[in-house]
C-alpha positions in Angstrom: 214.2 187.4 154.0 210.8 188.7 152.8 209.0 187.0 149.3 210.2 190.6 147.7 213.5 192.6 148.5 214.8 195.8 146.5 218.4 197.4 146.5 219.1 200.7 144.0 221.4 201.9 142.0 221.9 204.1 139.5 218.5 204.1 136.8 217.3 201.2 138.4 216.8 199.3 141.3 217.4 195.3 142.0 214.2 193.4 143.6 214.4 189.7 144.3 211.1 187.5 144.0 211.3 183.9 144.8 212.7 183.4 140.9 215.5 185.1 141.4 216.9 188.9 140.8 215.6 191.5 138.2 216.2 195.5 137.2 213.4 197.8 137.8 213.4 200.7 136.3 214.3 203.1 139.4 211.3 205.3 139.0 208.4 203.2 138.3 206.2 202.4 141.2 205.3 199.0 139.9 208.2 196.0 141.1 209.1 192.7 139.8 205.5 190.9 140.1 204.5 193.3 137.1 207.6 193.3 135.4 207.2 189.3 135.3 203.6 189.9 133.9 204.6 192.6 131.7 206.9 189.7 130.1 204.9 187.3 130.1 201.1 188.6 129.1 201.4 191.0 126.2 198.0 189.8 125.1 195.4 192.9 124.4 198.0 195.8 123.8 195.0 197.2 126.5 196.1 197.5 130.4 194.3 197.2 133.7 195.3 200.9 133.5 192.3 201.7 131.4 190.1 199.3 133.7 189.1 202.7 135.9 185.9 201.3 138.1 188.4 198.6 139.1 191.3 200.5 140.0 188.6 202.4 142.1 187.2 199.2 143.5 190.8 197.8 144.1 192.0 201.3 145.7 188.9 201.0 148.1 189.8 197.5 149.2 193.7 198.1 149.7 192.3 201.3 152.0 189.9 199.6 153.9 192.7 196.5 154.5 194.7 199.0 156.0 192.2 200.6 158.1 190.9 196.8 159.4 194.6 196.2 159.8 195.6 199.0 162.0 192.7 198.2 163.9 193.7 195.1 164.4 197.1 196.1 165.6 198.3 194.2 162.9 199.4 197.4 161.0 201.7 200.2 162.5 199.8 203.6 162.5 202.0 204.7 159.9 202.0 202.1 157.6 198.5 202.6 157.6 198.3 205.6 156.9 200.6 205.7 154.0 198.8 202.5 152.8 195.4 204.3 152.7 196.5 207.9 151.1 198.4 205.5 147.9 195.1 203.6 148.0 193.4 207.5 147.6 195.3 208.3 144.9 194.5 204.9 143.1 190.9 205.7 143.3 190.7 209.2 142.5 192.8 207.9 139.2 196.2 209.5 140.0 198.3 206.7 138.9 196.8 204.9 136.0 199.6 205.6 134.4 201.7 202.8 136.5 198.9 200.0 136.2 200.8 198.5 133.1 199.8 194.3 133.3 198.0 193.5 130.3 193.5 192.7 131.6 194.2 189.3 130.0 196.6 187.1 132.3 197.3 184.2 133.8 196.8 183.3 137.5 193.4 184.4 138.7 194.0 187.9 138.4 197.0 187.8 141.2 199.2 189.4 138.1 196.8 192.6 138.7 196.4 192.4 142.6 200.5 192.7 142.8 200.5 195.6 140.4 198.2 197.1 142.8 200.1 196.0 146.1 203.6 197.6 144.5 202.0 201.0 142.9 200.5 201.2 146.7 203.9 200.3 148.5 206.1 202.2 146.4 203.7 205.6 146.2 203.2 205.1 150.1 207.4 204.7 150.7 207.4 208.2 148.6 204.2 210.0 151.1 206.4 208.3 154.0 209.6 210.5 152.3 211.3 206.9 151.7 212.9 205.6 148.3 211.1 203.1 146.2 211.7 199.7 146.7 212.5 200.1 150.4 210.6 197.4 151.3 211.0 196.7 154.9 209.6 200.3 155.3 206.8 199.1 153.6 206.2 196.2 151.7 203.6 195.5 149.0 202.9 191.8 150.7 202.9 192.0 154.6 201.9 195.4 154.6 199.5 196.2 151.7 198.1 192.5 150.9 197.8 192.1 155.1 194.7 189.8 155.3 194.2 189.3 151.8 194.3 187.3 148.7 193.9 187.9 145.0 191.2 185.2 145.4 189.0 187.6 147.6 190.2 191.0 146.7 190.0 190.5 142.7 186.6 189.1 142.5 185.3 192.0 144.8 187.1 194.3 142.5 185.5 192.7 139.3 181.8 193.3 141.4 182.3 196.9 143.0 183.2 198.0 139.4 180.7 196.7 137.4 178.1 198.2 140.0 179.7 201.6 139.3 179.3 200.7 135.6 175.5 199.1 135.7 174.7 202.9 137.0 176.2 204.5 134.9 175.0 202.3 131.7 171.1 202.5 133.6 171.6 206.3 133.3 172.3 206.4 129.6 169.5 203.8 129.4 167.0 206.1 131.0 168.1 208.8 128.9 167.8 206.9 125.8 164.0 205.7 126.7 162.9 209.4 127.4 164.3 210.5 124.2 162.2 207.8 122.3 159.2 208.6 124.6 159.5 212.7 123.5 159.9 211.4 120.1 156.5 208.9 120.6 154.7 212.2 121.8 156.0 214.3 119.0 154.4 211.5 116.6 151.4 210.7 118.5 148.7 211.8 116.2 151.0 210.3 112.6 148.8 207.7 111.6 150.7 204.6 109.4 150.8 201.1 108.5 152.0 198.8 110.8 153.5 195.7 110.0 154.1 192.4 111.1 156.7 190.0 109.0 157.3 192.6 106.9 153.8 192.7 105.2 151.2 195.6 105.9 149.1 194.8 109.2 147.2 196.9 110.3 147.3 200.7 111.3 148.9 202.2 114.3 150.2 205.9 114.9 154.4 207.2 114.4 154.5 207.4 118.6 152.9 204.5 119.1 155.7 202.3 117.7 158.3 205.2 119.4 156.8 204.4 122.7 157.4 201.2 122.1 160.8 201.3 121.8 160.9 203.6 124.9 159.1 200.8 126.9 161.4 198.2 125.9 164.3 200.5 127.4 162.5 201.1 130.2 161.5 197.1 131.0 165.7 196.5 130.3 166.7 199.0 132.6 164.7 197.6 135.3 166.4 194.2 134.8 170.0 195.7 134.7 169.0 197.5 138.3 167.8 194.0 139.6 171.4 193.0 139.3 172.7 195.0 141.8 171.7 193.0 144.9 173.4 189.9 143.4 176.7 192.2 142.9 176.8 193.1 146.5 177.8 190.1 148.3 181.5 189.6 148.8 184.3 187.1 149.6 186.7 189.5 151.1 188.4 187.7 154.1 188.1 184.5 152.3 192.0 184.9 151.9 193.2 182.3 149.3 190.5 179.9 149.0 187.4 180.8 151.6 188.9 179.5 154.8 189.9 182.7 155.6 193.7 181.4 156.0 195.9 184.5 157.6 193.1 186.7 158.2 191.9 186.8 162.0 188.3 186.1 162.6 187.6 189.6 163.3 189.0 190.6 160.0 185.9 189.4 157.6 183.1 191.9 159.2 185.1 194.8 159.9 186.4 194.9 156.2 183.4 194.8 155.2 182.2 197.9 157.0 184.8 199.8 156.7 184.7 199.4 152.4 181.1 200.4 152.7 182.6 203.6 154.2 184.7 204.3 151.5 182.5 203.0 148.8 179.0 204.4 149.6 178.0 200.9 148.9 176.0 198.2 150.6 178.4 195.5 150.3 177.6 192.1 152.4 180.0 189.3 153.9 179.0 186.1 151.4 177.5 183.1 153.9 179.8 180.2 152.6 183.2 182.0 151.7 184.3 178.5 150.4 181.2 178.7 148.2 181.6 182.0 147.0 185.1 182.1 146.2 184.5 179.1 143.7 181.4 180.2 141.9 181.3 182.5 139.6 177.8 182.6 138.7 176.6 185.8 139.4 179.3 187.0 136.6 177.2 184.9 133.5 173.6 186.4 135.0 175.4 189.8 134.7 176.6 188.9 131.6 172.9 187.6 130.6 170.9 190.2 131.0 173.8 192.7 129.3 173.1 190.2 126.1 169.6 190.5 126.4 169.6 194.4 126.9 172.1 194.7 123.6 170.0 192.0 121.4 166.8 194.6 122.2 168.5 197.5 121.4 170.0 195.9 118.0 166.7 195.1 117.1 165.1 198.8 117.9 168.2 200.2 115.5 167.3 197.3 112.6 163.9 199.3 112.9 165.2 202.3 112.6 167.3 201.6 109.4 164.0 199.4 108.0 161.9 202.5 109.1 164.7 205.2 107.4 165.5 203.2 104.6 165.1 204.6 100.8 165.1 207.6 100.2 162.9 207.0 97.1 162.7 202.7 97.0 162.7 202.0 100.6 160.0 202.3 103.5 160.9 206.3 104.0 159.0 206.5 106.9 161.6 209.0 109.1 164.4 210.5 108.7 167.4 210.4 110.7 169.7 212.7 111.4 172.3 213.1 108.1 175.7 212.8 110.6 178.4 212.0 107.6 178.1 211.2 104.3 177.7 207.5 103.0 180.0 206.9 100.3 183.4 207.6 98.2 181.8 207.0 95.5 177.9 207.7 95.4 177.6 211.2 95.5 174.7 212.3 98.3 174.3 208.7 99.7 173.8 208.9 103.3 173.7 205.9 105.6 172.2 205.2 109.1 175.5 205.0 110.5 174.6 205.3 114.0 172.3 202.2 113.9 174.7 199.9 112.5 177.3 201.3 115.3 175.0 199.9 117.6 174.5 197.1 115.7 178.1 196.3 116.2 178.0 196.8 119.4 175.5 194.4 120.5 177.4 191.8 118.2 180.7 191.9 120.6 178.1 191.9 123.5 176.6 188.8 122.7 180.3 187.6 121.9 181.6 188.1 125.5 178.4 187.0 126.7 179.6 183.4 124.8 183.4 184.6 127.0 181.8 184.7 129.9 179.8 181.6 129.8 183.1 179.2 129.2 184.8 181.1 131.5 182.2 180.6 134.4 182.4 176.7 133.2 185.7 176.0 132.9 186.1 176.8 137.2 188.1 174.3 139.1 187.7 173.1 142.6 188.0 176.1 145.1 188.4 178.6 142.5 187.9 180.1 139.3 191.4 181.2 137.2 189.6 183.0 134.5 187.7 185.9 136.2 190.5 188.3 133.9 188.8 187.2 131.0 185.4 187.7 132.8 186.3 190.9 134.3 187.7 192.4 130.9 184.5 190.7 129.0 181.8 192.6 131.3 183.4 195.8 131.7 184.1 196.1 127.8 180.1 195.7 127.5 179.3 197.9 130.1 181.7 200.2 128.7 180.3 199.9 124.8 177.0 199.9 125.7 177.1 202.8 127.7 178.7 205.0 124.7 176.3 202.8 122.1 173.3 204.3 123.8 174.5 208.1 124.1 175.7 208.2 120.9 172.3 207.0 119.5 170.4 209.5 121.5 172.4 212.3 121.0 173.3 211.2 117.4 170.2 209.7 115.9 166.8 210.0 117.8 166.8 213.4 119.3 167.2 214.4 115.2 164.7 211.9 113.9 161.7 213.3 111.9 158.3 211.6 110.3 158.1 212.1 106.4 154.4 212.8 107.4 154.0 212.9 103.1 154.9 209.7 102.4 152.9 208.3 105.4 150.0 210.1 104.9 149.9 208.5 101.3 150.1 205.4 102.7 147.2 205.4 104.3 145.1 206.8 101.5 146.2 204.0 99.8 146.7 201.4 101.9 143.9 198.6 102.3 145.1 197.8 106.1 142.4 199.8 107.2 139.8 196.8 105.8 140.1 195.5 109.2 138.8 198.0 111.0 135.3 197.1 109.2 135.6 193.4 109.8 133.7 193.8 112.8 131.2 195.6 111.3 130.7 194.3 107.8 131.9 190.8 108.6 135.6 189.0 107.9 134.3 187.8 104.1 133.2 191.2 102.8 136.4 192.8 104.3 138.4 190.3 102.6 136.6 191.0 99.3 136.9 194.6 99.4 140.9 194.5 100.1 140.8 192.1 96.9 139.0 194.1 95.0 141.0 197.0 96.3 144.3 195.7 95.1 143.3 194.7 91.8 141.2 197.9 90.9 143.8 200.3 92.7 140.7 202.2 94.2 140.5 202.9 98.0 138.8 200.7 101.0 136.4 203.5 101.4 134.9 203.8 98.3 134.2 200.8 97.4 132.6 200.1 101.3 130.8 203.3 100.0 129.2 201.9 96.1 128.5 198.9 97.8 126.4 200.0 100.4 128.2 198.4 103.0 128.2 201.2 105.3 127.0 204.7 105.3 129.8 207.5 105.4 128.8 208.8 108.6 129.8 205.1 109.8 132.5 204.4 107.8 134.9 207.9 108.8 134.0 206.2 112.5 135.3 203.3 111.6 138.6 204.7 109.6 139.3 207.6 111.8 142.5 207.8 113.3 141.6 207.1 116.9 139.6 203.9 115.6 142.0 202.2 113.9 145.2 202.7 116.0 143.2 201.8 119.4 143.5 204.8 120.7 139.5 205.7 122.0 
């Protein structure tokens, strides 16, 4: 007797575990393992269904098992084959639909790798023109799972998908910094104020504090790419805790190469399998530098709202795009609703980032039981960070526009410009004339001017626009 048996009849079919006996409903392609965690995880309301990069990772692994397998002569040809056109159709998304286990579970993410192994089994019974559940055709442990464990095969999962995602988000990224970049070239020559702890500093130009924000997406992106090399190294053929316990010695390398074939990835066999099937590490530096990336981008949208805020009391500096309006019951209000999304978002980023951290701690021994947690944590950021930063670009900056009057006033008024003179009139006359300049409401310029401080061929040197934001 195998670990899992099936007999039909009628609208369902009867599959034995270890536990015992339980109906399946005839047609679904998932067995009694998920029916257990159906039962006994409804957690999130949100299934590994909607985890898509993982499916893809987990339909690459159960293909390239197969192929390592048959190699091996430890699969029959046919098996095989079924195996690996299942595993196809789990990649290419075909049967979402059927991955129904809840991302938040018990047991170290096995709950998830036998929803895999019986969607596989059963689809590849149906390709073989077989009934579901007709195990000893070909079974979703000693055929699909040949040579593997949850304990190397979910972990690998968790890192080939959040690859695919930390492209995807660096995309979105690099989109995001280029629209801020136009936008800091569209400003370039808007002089203003620029301020530091919310008092007036000294001047700067519109693109210059644009191409700031650009650069600070461009200096996160770079840190999210450096986190690919650490993502590549992998446990599979570790089996159950790193000893690489039912998998022949053969097994480890030639898995490897042939997921790289199906993957276009660079994967790598880990050094220490024991090692690398008990830490968890590389999951809180992904989860890091995600919180750092979010916390930077909350910060460029607080800007944006300081920057937008009024229209008549606030700073009034841009506009951004008018997307919905702001209240039910203060007619014409608009808010910058965009920001605050994003806001949010980095919020719940630095949230799971708190997840991920007691998760990585609370490992035992040879393994880690919480990588569900992990796994669900990172590819939620990935996920919301993605959307954060294409729905601010295509939502808010590509739309934003100086209020060139308001700044332009500003500057005629403001006394930030005093040091630019310092240097030449010294830091005690500067500091008089932005005294005196406050309490007589008259500009920097002419009073420099009645006091004979400078002439004005000097002083518009001194105040022009290249001058005082640095930029010749």
């Amino acid at each position: 007797m195998t670990s899992q048996e099936s007999t039909s009849t009628g609208n369902f079919r009867f599959e034995r575990d270890s536990l015992g006996e339980r109906e399946v409903p005839a047609d679904a392609y998932w067995g009694i393992s998920t029916l257990r965690a159906v039962e006994n995880f409804p957690i999130s309301g949100r299934t590994i269904g909607s985890m898509r990069s993982m499916l893809w990772g987990f339909g690459a692994i159960k293909a390239a098992a197969a192929r390592t397998n048959e190699r091996l002569d430890l699969l029959e040809p046919e098996r095989s084959k079924a195996i690996q056109a299942a595993s196809r159709e789990v990649m290419d998304g075909l049967l979402d639909d059927h991955f129904v286990v809840d991302r938040i579970q018990g047991g170290a993410g096995t709950s998830t790798n036998m929803n895999v192994n019986e969607v596989v089994a059963n689809r590849g019974l149906e390709l073989m023109g077989r009934a579901k559940g007709e195990y000893p055709a070909l079974h979703p442990i000693d055929d699909v799972n040949r040579s593997q464990s949850t304990n190397d095969t979910y972990p690998t999962a968790i890192k080939i998908a959040l690859q695919r995602e930390l492209m995807i988000l660096c995309d979105e990224h690099e989109r995001l910094s280029d629209a801020f970049a136009a936008k800091a070239e569209e400003f370039a020559d808007i002089i203003k104020v620029g301020r530091t702890q919310l008092q007036d500093a000294v001047p700067m130009t519109l693109g210059q504090e644009f191409g700031a924000f650009a650069e600070t997406l461009r200096e996160d992106r770079k840190r999210l790419l450096e986190l690919l090399p650490h993502l590549r190294e992998s446990n599979l053929g570790a089996t159950a805790i790193g000893t690489g316990i039912t998998a022949p010695p053969a097994y480890r390398e030639a898995v490897i190469v042939e997921l790289n074939e199906l993957t276009g990835m660079q994967l790598i066999s880990a050094t220490d399998l024991v090692e690398a099937t008990s830490d968890t590490g590389v999951f809180m530096l992904v989860s890091g530098v995600l919180k750092r990336a979010a916390v930077k981008l909350s910060k460029i949208c607080n800007d944006l709202r300081l920057l937008s805020s009024g229209p008549q009391t606030g700073f009034g500096e841009i506009f951004l795009p008018a997307v919905q309006a702001g209240s039910s019951i203060m007619p014409g209000k608009v808010n910058p609703v965009i920001p605050e999304m994003v806001n949010q978002v980095a919020f719940r980023v630095v949230g799971a980032d708190a997840t991920v951290t007691m998760a990585v701690e609370a490992g035992q021994l040879q393994l880690n039981a919480f990588e569900p947690v992990i796994a669900d944590a990172l590819l939620e950021s990935l996920d919301w960070l993605t959307a954060a930063c294409r729905q601010l670009r295509t939502h808010c900056v590509e739309g934003i526009r100086a209020n060139t009057a308001v700044l332009q006033q500003r500057m005629l008024e403001s006394i930030s410009v005093v040091t630019g003179l310092a240097p030449l009139i010294g830091y005690a006359a500067a500091a008089d004339l932005a005294k005196e300049a406050l309490a007589s409401n008259r500009t920097i310029a002419s009073l420099a001017v009645e006091r004979g401080l400078l002439d004005e061929q000097r002083l518009s040197l001194a105040l022009s626009p290249s001058s005082l934001a640095g930029l010749g």
